[in-house]
C-alpha positions in Angstrom: 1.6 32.7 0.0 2.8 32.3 -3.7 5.9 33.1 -2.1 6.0 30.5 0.5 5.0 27.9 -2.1 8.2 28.8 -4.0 10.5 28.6 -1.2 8.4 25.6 0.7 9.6 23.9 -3.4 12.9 24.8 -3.7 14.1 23.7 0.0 12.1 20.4 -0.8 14.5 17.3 0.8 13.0 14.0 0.6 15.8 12.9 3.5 15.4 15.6 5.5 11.4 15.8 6.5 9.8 17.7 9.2 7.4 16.7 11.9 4.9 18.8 9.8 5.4 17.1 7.0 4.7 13.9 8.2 1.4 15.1 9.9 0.4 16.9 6.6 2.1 16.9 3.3 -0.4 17.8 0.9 0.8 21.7 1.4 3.8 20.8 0.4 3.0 18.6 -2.3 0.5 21.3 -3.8 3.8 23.9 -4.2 6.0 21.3 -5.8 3.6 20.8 -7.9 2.9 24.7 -8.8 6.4 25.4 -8.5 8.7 22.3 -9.0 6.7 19.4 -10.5 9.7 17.5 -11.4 12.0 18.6 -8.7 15.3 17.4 -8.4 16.9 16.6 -5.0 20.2 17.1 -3.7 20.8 14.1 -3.7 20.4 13.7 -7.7 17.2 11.9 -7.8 14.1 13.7 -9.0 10.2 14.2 -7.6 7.1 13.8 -9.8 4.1 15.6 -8.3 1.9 15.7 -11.6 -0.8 13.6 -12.2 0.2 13.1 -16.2 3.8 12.8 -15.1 3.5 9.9 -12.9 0.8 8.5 -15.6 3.6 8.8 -18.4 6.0 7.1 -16.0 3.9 4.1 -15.0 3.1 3.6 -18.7 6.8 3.4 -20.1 8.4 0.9 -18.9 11.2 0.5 -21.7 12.4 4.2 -20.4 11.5 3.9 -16.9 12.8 0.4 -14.8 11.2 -0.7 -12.1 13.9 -3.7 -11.3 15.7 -1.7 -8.0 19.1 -4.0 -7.9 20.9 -0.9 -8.9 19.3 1.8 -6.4 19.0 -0.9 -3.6 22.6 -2.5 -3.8 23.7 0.5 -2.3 21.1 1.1 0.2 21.0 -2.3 1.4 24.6 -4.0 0.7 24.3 -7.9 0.6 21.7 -8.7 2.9 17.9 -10.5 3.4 16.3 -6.9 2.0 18.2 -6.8 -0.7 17.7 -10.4 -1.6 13.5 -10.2 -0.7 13.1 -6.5 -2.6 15.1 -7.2 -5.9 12.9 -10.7 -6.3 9.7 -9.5 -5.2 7.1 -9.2 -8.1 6.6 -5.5 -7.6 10.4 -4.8 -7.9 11.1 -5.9 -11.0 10.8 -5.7 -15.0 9.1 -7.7 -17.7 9.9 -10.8 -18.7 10.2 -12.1 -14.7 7.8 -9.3 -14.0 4.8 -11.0 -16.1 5.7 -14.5 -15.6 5.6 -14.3 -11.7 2.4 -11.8 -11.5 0.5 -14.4 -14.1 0.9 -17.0 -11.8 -0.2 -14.7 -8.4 -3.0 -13.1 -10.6 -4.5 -16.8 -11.5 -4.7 -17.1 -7.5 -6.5 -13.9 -7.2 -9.3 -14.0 -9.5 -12.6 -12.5 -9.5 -14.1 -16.0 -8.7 -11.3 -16.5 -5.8 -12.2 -13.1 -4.4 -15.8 -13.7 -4.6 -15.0 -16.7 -2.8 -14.0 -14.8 0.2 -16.7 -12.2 1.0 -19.0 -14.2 3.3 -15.6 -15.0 5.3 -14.6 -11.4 5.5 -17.8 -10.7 6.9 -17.6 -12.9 9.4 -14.3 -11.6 10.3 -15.2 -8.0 10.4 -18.6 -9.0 12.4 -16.7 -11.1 15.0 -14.4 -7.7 15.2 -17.2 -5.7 15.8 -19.1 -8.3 18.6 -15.4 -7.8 20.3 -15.3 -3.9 20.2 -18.9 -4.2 21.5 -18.1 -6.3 24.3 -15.2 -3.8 25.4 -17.3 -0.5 25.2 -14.8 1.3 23.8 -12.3 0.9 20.4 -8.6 1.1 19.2 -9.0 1.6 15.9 -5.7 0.5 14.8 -5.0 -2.3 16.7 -8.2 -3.6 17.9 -10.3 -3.5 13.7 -8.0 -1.7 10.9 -5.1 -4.2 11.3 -6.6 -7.2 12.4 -8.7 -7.6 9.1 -5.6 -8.1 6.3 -3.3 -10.3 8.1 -6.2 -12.4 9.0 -7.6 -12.3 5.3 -4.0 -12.7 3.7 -3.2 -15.4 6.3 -6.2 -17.4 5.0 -5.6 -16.8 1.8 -2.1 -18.5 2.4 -3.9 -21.0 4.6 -1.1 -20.2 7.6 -2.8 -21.7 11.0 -4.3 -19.6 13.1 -1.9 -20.2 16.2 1.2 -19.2 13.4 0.1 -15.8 12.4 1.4 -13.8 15.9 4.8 -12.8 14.4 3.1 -11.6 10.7 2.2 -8.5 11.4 4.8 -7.4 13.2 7.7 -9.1 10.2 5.5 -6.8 7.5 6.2 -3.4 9.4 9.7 -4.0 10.0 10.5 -5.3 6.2 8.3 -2.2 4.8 9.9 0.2 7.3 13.6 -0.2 5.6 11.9 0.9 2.4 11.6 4.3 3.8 13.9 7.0 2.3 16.2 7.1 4.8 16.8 3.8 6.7 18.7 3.9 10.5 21.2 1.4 11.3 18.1 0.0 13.6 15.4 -0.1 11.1 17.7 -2.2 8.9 18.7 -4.4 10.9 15.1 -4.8 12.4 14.4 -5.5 8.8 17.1 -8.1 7.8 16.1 -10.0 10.8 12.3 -9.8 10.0 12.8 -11.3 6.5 15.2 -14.0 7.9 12.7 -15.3 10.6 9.5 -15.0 8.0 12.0 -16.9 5.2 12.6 -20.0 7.9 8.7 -19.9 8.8 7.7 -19.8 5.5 10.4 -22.8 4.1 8.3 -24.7 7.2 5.0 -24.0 6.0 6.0 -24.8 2.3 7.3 -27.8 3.3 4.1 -28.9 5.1 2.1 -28.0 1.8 3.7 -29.6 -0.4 3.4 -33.0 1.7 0.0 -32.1 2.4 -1.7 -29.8 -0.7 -4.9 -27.5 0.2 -7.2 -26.4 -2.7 -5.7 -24.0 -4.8 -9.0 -22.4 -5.8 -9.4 -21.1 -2.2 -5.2 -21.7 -1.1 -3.1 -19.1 -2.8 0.0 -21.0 -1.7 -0.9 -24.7 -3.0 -1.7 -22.9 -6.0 1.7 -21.2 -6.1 3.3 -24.1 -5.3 2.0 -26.5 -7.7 2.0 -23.7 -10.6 0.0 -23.5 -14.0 -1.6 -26.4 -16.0 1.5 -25.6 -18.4 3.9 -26.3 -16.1 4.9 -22.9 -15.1 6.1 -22.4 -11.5 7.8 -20.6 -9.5 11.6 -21.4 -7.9 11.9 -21.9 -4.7 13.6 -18.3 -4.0 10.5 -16.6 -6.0 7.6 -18.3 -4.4 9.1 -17.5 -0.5 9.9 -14.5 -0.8 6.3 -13.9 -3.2 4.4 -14.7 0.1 6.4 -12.3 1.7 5.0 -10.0 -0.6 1.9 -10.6 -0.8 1.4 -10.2 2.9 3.1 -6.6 2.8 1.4 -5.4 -0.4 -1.9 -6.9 1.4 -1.2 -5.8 4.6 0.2 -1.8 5.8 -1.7 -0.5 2.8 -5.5 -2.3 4.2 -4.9 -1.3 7.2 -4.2 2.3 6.0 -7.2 2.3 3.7 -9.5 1.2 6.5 -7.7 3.9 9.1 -7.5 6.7 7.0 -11.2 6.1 5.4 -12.4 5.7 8.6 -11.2 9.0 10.5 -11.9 11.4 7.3 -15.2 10.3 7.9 -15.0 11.8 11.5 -13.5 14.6 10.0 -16.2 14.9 7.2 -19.4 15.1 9.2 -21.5 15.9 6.2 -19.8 13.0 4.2 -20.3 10.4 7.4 -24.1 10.9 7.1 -24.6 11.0 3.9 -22.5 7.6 3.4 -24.9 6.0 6.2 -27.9 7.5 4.7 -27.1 6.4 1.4 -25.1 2.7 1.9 -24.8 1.9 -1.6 -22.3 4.7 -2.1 -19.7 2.5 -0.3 -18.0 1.4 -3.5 -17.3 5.5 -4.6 -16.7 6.4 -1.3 -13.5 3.6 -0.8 -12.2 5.2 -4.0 -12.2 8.7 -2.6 -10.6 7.4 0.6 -7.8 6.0 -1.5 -7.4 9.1 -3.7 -8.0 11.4 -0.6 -5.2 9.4 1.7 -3.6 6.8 -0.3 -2.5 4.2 2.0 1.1 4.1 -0.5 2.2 7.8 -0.9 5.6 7.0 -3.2 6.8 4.8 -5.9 10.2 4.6 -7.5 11.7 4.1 -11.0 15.2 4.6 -12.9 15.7 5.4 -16.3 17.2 3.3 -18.6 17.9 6.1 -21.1 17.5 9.4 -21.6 14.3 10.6 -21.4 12.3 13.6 -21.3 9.8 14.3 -18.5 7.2 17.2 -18.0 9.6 19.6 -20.1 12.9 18.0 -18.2 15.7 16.1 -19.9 16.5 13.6 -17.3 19.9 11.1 -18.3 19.9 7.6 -17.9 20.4 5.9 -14.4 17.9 8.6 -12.7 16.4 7.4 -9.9 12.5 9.0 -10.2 10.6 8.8 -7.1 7.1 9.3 -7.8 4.7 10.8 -5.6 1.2 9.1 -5.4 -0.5 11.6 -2.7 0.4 14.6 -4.9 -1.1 13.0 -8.1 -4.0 12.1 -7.0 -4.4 15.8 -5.4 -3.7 17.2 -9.1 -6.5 19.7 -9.7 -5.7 19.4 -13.5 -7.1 15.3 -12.6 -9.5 15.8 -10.0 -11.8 18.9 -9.3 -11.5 20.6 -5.9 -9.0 17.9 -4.9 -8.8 19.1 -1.6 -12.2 18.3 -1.0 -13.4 14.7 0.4 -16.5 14.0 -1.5 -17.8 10.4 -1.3 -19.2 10.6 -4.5 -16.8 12.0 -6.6 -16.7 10.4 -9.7 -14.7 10.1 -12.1 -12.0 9.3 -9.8 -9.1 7.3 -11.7 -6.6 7.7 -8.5 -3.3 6.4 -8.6 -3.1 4.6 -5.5 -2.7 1.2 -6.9 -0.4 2.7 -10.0 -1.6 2.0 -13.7 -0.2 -0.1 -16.3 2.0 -3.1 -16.1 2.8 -2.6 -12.2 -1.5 -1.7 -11.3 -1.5 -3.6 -8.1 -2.1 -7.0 -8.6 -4.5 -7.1 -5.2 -6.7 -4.2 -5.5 -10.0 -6.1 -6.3 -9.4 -7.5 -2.8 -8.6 -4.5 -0.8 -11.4 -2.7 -2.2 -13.3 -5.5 -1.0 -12.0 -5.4 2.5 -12.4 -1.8 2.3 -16.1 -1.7 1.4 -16.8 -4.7 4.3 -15.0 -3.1 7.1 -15.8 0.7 6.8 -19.6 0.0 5.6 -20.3 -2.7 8.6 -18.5 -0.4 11.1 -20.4 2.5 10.2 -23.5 0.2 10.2 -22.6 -0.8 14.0 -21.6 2.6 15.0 -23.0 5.6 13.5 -21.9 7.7 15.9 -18.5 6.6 16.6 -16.0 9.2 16.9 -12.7 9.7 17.3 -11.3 11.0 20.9 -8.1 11.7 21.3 -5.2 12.9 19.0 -4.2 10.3 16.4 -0.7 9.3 16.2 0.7 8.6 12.7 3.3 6.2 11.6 5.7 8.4 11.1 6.1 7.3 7.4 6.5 9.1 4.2 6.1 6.0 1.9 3.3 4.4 3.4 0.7 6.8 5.1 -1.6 5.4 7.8 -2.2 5.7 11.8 -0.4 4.0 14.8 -3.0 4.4 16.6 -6.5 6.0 16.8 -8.6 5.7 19.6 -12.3 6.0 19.3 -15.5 6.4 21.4 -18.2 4.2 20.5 -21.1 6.2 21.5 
């Protein structure tokens, strides 16, 4: 086995993956980790695995960049993607980095959030009623996914008749982040980002003749900026909402997907979680630790720098692997194990430091909502028939899942 660890490391290509891979990579992720935990890749980039690694990386940011004009100019020429990913808040460095998340993270305060339980509830139960009604469920499609767009589209206040296209833009603007991007999946992209920028210059439009209230409106309070006259430009605040429904949006649904069927893979865990409710808050952060809905983050240095015992020179692209972090057993105690009550649990999956993702008090709240009141509706759900993944490396969730309702 040691063997195959070493040889499963050192053939290792982030661009060329195999159908096993993408159905399980945590056996891979273990040997780079054993045998390779900054490994780099023929390609000249490098692949953190460690726990501490990735912690070291998030922390620095004077050594390690997280502005991606360089690495994406390349990847996506002059185009839509390039524009929306080099101006979106999670793409870039201090100064722009702090200005633009102080204005989202006055929008998203504890208070806002608090705001919005008692309507998430009603979403989720109105969900629920529906998958009653049919007598049988698509997890995907007919819960998981319906539950951030319509909680980011409220928070944007977009109509209800407008949202049909959202869902459908955010997959096909995150799928070009993939390591390697087709021809197709670019273009799909491009387009996606130039239909969502001309809705969006509509709906901006509309708000600023007509401004909701930006205690419960994320984009009147966007728009309209801090007491001190801070505000965003007009480039910034489009393609922010962008953002914020694509941070908001793949990664929920993946939390609610992948907490959901470890559950029906965890028997023991599924009953002790619906005999003992109040252990829904641990139990989200084990489904984010156990599958985190983001797998991979990227930096490049901006000197040279040493890493877990590795000199690595200036202009290094660093891709940094979420789902082998938070699998580290020097972090996290039988890490292959799903236990709903492990705690500690500091998991990676919405990064540390200056980039810790700026929505996570929500989608913990979604989380806790969705999985607790389905579980509450249908303790004996289970799934029955063969997943299908979305056949991503970056972002690691389910197409499709159906389950029986019994």
């Amino acid at each position: 086995m040691n063997a195959d660890a070493k040889a499963l490391a050192a053939s290792f290509d982030l661009e060329k993956l195999t159908p096993e891979f993408y159905d399980d990579p945590y056996p891979t992720y273990r040997a780079l980790r054993e045998n390779g935990p900054v490994k780099r890749l023929p390609n000249g980039t490098v692949f953190l695995t460690r726990y501490d690694d990735l912690v070291t990386t998030y922390k620095n940011t004077k050594s390690f960049s997280s502005d991606k004009k360089r690495e994406f100019a390349p990847k996506y020429g002059d185009t839509p993607l390039y524009e929306h990913h080099t101006t979106s808040l999670v793409f870039n460095d201090p100064p722009a980095h702090t200005r633009v998340r102080r204005l989202i993270m006055g929008a998203l305060s504890p208070r806002a959030i608090a705001g919005m339980e008692s309507d998430i509830v009603k979403l989720v139960d109105g969900l629920l009623d529906a998958v009653t009604a049919k007598g049988a469920c698509e997890l995907i499609e007919d819960f998981a996914a319906s539950i951030p767009i319509e909680v980011i589209g409220n928070l944007l206040d977009v109509p209800h008749e407008e949202r049909g296209p959202l869902r459908d833009w955010s997959l096909a603007i995150l799928g070009a982040l993939e390591p390697v991007v087709s021809p197709e999946v670019a273009a799909r992209g491009n387009k996606a980002v130039t239909d969502f920028l001309s809705y969006l210059q509509t709906l901006v439009a509309r708000r600023r003749d007509k401004p909701g209230n930006p205690e419960r409106d994320v984009l009147t309070r966007l728009i309209q900026g801090e007491e001190n006259g801070e505000r965003l430009t007009e480039k910034e605040l489009l393609h922010n909402c962008i953002f914020l429904l694509n941070a908001g949006h793949e990664t929920t649904t993946n939390l609610i997907g992948n907490g959901l069927v470890a559950l029906d893979r965890n028997r023991d865990q599924k009953q002790r979680l619906i005999g003992n409710p109040d252990m829904i808050k641990t139990a989200v952060e084990e489904m984010l630790r156990y599958e985190s809905s983001n797998q991979l983050g990227n930096r490049m240095t901006t000197e040279k720098v040493e890493l877990g015992g590795v000199m690595l020179d200036a202009g290094t692209s660093v891709t940094l692997c979420i789902g082998a972090a938070n699998r580290d057993p020097a972090q996290f105690p039988d890490p292959e194990s799903f236990d709903i009550a492990r705690t500690p649990n500091r998991h990676l999956a919405f990064a540390t430091g200056a980039h810790q993702c700026a929505g996570m008090a929500l989608a913990r709240l979604e989380g806790a909502i969705a999985i607790s009141r389905f579980l509450a509706r249908f303790p004996n759900y289970a799934v029955s028939g063969q997943p299908v993944r979305g056949g991503r490396v970056r972002f690691r969730g389910f197409l499709s899942v159906p389950c029986a309702l019994r």
